[in-house]
C-alpha positions as CSV (number, residue, x, y, z in Angstrom):
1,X,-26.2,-11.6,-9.6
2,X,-27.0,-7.8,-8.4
3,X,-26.2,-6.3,-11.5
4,X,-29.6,-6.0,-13.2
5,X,-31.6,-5.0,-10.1
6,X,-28.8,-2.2,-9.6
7,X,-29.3,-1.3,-12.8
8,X,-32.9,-1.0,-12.6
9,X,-32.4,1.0,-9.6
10,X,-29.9,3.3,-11.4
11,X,-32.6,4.1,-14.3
12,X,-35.4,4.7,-11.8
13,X,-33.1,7.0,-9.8
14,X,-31.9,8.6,-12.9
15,X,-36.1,9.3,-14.2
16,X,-36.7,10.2,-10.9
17,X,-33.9,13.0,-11.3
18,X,-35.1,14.4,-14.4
19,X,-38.6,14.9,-13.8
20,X,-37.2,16.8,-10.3
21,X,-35.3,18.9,-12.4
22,X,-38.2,19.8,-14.7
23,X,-40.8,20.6,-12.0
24,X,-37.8,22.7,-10.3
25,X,-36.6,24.5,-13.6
26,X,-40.9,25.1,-14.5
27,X,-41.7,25.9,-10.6
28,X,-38.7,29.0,-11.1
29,X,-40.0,29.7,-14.5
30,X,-43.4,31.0,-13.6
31,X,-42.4,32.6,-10.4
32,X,-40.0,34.6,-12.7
33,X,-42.7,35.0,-15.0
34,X,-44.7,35.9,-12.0
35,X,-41.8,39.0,-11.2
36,X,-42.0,39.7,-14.6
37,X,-45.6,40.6,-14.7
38,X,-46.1,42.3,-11.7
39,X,-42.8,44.5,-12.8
40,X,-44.0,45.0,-16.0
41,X,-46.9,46.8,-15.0
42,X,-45.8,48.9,-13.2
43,X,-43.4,50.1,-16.1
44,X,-44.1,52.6,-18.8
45,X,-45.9,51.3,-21.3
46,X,-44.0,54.3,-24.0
47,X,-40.9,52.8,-23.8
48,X,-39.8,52.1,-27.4
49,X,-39.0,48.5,-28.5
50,X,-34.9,47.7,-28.5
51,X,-33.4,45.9,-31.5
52,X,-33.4,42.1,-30.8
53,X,-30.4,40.4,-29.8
54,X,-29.9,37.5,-31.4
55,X,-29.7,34.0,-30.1
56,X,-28.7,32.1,-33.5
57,X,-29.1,28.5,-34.0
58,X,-27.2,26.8,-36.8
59,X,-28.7,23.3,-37.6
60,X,-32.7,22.6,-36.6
61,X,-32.5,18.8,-36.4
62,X,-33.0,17.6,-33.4
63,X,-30.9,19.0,-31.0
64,X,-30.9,22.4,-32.8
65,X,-34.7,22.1,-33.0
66,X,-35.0,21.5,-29.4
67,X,-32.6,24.4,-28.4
68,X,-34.8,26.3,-30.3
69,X,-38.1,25.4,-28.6
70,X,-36.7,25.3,-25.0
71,X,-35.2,28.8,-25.7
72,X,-38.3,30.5,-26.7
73,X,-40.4,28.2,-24.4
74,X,-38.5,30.1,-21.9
75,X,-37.7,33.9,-23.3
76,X,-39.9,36.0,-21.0
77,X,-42.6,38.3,-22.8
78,X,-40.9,41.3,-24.6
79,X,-37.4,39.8,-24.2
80,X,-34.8,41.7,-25.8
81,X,-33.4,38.3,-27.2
82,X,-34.8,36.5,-30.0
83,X,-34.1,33.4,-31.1
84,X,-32.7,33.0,-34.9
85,X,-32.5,29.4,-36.4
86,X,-30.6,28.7,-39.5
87,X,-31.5,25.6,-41.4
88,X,-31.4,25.0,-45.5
89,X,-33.7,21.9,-45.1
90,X,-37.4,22.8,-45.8
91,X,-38.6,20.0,-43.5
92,X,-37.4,18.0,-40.2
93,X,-36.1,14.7,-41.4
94,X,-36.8,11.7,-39.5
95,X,-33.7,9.6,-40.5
96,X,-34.4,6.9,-37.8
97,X,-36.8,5.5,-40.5
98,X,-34.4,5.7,-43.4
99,X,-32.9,2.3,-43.7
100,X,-36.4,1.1,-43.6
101,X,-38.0,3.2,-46.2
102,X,-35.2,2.9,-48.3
103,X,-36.3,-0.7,-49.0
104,X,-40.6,-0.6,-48.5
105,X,-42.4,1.6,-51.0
106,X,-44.9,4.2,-50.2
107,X,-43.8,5.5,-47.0
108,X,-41.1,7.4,-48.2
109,X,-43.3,11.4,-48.0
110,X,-43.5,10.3,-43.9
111,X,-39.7,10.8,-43.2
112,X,-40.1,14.6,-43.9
113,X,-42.1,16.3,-41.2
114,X,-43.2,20.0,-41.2
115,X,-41.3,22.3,-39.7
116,X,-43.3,25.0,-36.4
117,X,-45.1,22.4,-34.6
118,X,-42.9,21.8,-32.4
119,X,-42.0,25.5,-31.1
120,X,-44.3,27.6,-28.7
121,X,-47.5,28.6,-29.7
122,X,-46.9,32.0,-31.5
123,X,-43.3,31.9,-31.7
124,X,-43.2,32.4,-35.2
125,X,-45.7,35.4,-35.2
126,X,-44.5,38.8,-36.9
127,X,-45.1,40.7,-34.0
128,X,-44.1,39.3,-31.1
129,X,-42.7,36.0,-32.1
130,X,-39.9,34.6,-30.4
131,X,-38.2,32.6,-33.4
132,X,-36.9,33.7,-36.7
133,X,-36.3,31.2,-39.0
134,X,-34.3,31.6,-42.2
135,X,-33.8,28.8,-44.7
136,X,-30.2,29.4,-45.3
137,X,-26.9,27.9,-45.3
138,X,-23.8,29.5,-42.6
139,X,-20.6,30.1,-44.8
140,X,-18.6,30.9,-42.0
141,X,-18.8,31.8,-38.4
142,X,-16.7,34.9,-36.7
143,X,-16.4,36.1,-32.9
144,X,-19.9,38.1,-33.4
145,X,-21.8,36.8,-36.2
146,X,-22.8,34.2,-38.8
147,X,-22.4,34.8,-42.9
148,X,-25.1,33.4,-44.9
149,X,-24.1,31.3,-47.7
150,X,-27.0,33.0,-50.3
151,X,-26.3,36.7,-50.5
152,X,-23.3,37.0,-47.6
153,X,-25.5,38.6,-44.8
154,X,-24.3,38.9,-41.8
155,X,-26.3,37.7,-38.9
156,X,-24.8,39.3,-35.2
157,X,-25.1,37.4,-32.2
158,X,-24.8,37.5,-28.5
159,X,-25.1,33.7,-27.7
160,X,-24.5,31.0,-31.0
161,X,-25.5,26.8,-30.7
162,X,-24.2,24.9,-33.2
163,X,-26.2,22.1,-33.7
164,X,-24.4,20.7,-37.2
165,X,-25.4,17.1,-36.7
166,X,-23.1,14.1,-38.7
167,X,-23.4,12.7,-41.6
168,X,-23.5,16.3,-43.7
169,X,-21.8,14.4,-46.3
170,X,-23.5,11.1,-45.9
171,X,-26.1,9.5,-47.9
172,X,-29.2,7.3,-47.9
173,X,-29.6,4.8,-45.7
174,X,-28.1,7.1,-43.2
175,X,-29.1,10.5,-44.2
176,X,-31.0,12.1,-47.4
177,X,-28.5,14.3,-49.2
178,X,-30.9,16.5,-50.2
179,X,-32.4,19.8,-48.7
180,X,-35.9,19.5,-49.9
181,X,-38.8,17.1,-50.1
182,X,-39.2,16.7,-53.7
183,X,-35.6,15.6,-53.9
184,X,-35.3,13.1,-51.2
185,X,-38.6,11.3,-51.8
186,X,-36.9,10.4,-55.7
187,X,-33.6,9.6,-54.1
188,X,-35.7,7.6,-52.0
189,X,-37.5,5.8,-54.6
190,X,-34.5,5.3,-56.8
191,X,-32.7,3.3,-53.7
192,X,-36.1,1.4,-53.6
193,X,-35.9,0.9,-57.5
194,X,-32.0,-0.7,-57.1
195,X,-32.8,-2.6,-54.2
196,X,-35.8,-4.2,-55.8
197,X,-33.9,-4.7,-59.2
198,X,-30.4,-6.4,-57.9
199,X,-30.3,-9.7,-57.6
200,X,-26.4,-9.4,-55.4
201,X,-26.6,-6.7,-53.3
202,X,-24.1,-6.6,-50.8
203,X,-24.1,-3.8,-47.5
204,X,-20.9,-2.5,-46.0
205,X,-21.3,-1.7,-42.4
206,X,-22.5,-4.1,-39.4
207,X,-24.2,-0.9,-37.4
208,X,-27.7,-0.4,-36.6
209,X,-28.4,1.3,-41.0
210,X,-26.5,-1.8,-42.2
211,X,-28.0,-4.6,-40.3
212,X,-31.3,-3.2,-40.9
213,X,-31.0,-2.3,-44.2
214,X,-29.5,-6.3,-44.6
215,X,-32.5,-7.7,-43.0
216,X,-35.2,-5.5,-44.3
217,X,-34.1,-6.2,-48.1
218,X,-34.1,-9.7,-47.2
219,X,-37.1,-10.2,-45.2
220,X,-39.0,-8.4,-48.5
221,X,-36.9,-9.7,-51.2
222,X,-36.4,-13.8,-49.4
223,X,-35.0,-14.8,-53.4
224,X,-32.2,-11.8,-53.2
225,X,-28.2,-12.5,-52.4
226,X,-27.6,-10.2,-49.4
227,X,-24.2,-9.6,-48.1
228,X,-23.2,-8.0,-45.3
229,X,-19.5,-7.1,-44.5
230,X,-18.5,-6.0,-41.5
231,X,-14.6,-4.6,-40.5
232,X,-15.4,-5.5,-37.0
233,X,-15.5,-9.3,-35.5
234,X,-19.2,-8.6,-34.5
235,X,-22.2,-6.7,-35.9
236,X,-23.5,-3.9,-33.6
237,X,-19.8,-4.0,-31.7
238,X,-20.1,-0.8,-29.8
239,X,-23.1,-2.2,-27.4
240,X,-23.2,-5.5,-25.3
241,X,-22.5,-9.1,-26.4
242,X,-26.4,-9.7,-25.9
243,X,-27.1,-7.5,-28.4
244,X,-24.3,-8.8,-31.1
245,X,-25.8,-12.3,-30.3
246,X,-29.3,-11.4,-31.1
247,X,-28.5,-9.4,-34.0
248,X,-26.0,-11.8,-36.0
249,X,-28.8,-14.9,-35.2
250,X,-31.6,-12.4,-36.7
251,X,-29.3,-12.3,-39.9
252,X,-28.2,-16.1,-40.2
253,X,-32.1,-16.7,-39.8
254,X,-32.9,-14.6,-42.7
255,X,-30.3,-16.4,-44.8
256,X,-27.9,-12.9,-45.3
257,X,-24.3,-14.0,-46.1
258,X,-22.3,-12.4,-42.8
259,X,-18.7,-11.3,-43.8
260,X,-16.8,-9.7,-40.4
261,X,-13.4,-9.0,-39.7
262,X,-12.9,-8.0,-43.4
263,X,-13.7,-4.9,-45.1
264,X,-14.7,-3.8,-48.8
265,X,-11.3,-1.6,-50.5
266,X,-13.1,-1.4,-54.2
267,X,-15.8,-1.9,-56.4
268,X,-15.5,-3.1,-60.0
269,X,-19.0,-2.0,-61.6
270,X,-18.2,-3.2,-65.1
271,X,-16.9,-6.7,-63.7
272,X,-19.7,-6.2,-61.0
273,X,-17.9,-7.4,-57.8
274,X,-17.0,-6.0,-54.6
275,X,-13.1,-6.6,-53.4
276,X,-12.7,-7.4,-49.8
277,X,-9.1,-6.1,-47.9
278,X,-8.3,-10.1,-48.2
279,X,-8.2,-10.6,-51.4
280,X,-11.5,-11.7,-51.6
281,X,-14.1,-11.1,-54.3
282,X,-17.7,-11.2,-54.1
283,X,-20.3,-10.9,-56.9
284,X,-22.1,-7.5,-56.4
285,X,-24.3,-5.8,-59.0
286,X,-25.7,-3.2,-56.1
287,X,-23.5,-1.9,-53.0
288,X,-24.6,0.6,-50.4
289,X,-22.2,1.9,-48.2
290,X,-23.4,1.9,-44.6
291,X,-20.3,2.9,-42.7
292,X,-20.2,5.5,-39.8
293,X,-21.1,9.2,-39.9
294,X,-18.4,12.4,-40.0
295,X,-19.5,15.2,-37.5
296,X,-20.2,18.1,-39.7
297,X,-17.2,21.0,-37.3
298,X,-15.8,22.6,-40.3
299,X,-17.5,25.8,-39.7
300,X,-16.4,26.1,-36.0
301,X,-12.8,24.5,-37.0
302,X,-12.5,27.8,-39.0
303,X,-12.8,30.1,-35.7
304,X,-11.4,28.1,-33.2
305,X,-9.7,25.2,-34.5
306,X,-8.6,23.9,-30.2
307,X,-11.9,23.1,-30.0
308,X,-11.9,19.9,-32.9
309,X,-10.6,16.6,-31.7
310,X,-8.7,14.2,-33.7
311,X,-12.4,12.2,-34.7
312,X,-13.7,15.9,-35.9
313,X,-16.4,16.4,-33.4
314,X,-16.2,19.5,-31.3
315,X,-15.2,19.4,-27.3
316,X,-17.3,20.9,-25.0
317,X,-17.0,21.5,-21.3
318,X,-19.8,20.0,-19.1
319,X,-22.1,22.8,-19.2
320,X,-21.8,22.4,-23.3
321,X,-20.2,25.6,-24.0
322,X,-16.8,24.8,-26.4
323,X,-13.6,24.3,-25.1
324,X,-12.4,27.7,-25.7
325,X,-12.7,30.0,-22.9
326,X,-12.3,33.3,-25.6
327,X,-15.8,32.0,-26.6
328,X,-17.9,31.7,-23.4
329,X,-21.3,32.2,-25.6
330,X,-20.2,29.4,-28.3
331,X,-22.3,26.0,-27.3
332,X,-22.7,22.7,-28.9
333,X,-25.1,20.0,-28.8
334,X,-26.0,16.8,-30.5
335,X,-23.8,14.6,-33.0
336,X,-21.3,17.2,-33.7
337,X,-20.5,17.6,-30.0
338,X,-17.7,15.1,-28.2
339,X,-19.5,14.7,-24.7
340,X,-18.4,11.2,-24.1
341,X,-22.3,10.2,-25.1
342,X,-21.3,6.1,-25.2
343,X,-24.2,5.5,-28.2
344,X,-25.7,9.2,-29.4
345,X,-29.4,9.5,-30.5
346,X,-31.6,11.4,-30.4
347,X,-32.5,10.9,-26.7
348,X,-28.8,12.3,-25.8
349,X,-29.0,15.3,-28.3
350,X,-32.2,16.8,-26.7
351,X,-31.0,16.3,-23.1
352,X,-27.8,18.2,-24.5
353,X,-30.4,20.8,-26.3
354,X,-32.0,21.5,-23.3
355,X,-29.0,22.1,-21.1
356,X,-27.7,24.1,-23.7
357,X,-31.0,26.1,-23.6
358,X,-31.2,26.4,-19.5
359,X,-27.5,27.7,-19.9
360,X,-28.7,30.3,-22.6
361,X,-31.5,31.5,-20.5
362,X,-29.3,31.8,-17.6
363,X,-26.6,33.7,-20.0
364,X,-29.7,36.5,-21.0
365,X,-30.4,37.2,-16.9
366,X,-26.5,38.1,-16.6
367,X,-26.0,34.5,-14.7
368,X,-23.3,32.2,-15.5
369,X,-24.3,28.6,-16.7
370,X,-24.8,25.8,-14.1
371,X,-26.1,23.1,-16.1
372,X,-24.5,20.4,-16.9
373,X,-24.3,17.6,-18.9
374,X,-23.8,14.3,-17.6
375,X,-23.9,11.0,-19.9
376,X,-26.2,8.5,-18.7
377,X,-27.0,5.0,-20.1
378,X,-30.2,5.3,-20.3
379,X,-30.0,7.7,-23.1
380,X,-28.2,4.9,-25.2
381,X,-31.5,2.8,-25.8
382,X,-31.5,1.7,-29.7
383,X,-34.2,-0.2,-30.9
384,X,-33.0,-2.6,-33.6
385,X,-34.9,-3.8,-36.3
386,X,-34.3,-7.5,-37.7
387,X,-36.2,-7.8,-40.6
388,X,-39.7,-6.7,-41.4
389,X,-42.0,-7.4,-38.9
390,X,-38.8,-8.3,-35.7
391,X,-37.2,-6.0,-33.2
392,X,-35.1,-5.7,-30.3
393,X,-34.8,-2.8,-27.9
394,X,-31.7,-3.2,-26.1
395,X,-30.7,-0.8,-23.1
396,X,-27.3,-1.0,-20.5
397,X,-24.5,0.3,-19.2
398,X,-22.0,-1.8,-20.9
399,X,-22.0,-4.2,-18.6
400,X,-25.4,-5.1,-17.6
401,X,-28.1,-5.4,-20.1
402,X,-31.2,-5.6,-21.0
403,X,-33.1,-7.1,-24.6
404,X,-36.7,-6.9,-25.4
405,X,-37.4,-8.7,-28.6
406,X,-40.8,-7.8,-30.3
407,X,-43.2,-8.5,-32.9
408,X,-43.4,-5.6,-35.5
409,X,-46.9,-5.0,-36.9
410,X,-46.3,-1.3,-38.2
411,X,-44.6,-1.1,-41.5
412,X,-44.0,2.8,-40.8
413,X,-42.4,1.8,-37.5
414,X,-42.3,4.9,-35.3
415,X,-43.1,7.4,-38.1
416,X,-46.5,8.7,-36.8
417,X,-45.2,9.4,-33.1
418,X,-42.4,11.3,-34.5
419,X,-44.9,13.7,-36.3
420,X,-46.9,13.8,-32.9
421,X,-44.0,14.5,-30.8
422,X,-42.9,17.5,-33.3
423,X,-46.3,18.7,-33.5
424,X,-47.5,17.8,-36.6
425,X,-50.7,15.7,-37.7
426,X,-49.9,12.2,-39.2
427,X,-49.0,12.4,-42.6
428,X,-50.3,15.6,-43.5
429,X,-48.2,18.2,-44.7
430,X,-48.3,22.0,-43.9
431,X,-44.3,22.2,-45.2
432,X,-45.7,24.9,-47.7
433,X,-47.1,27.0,-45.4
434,X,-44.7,27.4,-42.8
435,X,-42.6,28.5,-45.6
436,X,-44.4,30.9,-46.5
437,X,-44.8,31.8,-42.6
438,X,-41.1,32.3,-42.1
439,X,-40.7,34.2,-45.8
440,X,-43.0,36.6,-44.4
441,X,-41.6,37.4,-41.0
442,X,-38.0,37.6,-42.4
């Protein structure tokens, strides 16, 4: 009978907590900032410049990309660090989106934000800038630098995040297998294309991109066969019973044929059905495969192959360096990263980016790292779209929980804030010129 107004308690405690720790980690900040000035004048201005010392970043979405703005947010003026992000992707991609736009035409150029916005004002500056940013692919990682894939350079560094993500290998609804715009707007539009055109489409996978993708397509397309099979008993198993409820009534509502506790082991194109694990066949002239994401570790497994667990995700201690005390300046954060995180998102990967960060900064003053991080459920909100204009938020602690169903009137869902919160106007596209920003300062 308590358990909700505990909860509630919990989650007020636990925002109460973080907003403490900001004003305490800002409050030290400019008082160091403070020491820093009052030092520097003092200090002769003829000193020559020292090489930088990198801080690289592999990956920039968003637990890379917060790393990389909470790093230089913090760098003191004429820091002898520099922070180095490597990313092939010419944009930010805003995959949350993806099942949707996979489905509704004409929204598909708002899933791929500019990169800049969202680092420090001047970060990216030739002289000066705290960021380097090189569009490039890491080969290989050893004990003091990063190999590029184009060319082989080698990039030193004193402190290295790898920020992977999942789903390298994955593809639309889940993630655009693609490192430029161009490319995953017409993979985007061909998915729209089959979707539109099939009359049986059936959907493997009862997560969050397979029960959305299910009830979008049949929300827009009410005449289409949808089929959705899930190996599980229950869609949307990993969170609470309230949330499995809500989610297989939105489907039954929408008329979507629910297959669970079986699972799709072939596809016949030319006979154009779908074979289920029991023997079962089912007309299909359009699957998509919606089934979980891989952590992308194979570059780390390389140097320190201790630090993979059996699932492929790399373990960290609490303060989000790897498990391999040879590599004290090797962190980790977001999808790639085992932390015990009961439902990642993007909440949880920029709470690990920013410990990650704090750790850094302490790592460049000589300090050892203190931060920690410490799952909490809050961090596992989801909101769950059931068709195209329903939704559920669902939040708990796997016990307790909490739904709040809502009317959807936005077709782009949460695209817009996602180019506010990254720092970019709504839908207008500077992609091109930070390109040419970063080709310059390189």
């Amino acid at each position: 009978m308590l358990e909700k107004p505990l909860l509630i308690i919990d989650g007020v405690g636990y925002v109460l907590s973080f907003l403490i720790s900001a004003l305490r980690r800002s409050l030290s900040f400019r008082l160091k900032l403070l020491g820093h000035s009052m030092s520097s004048s003092k200090a002769s201005s003829s000193s020559e410049p020292k090489k930088p010392r990198n801080i690289v970043i592999v990956g920039a979405s968003i637990a890379g990309y917060t790393a990389a703005r909470t790093i230089a947010q913090y760098l003191l003026p004429n820091s002898e660090y520099r922070v180095v992000v490597i990313e092939p992707r010419d944009r930010f991609y805003f995959t949350w989106v993806l099942p949707r736009f996979c489905v509704v035409e004409g929204h598909e150029h708002k899933v791929f934000i500019p990169f800049g916005g969202y680092l420090p004002a001047g970060s990216l500056e030739a002289d000066g800038g705290k960021v380097a940013w090189i569009r490039d692919r890491v080969a290989s990682i050893s004990r003091e630098s990063v190999s590029l894939q184009s060319g082989g350079e080698e990039i030193p560094y004193e402190f290295l995040v790898v920020a992977t993500g999942a789903g390298a290998t994955d593809s639309l609804p889940s993630r655009v297998p693609a490192d430029n715009k161009v490319q995953g707007m017409e993979l985007m539009r061909e998915m729209q294309k089959r979707i539109r055109e099939s009359k049986d489409l059936v959907i493997v996978g009862g997560g969050a991109a397979g029960v959305e993708l299910a009830t979008d397509a049949k929300s827009k397309y009410p005449e289409k066969r949808v089929v959705l099979v899930h190996s599980r008993d229950a869609v949307m198993h990993r969170f609470g019973p309230e949330l499995q409820t809500t989610a297989r009534k939105g489907i039954e509502e929408l008329g979507i044929e629910l297959i669970t506790g079986d699972r799709v082991v072939s596809e016949n194109k030319e006979k154009g059905i779908a074979v289920l694990k029991s023997g079962k066949e089912i007309v299909c002239d359009y699957l998509v495969n919606c089934t979980g994401q891989r952590p992308d570790s194979k570059l780390l497994a390389a140097l320190s192959p201790a630090s993979i667990s059996e699932s492929g995700h790399i373990l960290t201690k609490p303060t989000l360096q790897i498990q391999d005390d040879s590599l004290p300046n090797v962190y980790c954060c977001g999808d790639v990263s085992e932390t015990n995180t009961t439902h990642p998102n993007s909440r949880s990967a920029m709470r690990q980016a920013q410990v990650v960060a704090y750790n850094v900064i302490s790592g460049t003053d000589g300090k050892i790292p203190r931060e920690k991080y410490i799952p909490h459920w809050m961090d596992g909100m989801i909101k769950l779209t059931l068709g195209l204009d329903k939704s559920v938020a669902n939040v708990g602690d796997g016990k307790t929980e909490f739904l709040f169903p809502a009317v959807e009137k936005d077709e782009a869902l949460m695209a817009a804030g996602a180019w506010h919160k990254l720092g970019a106007k709504p839908f207008e596209d500077t992609g091109s010129e930070f390109l040419a920003k970063i080709k310059a300062k390189i």
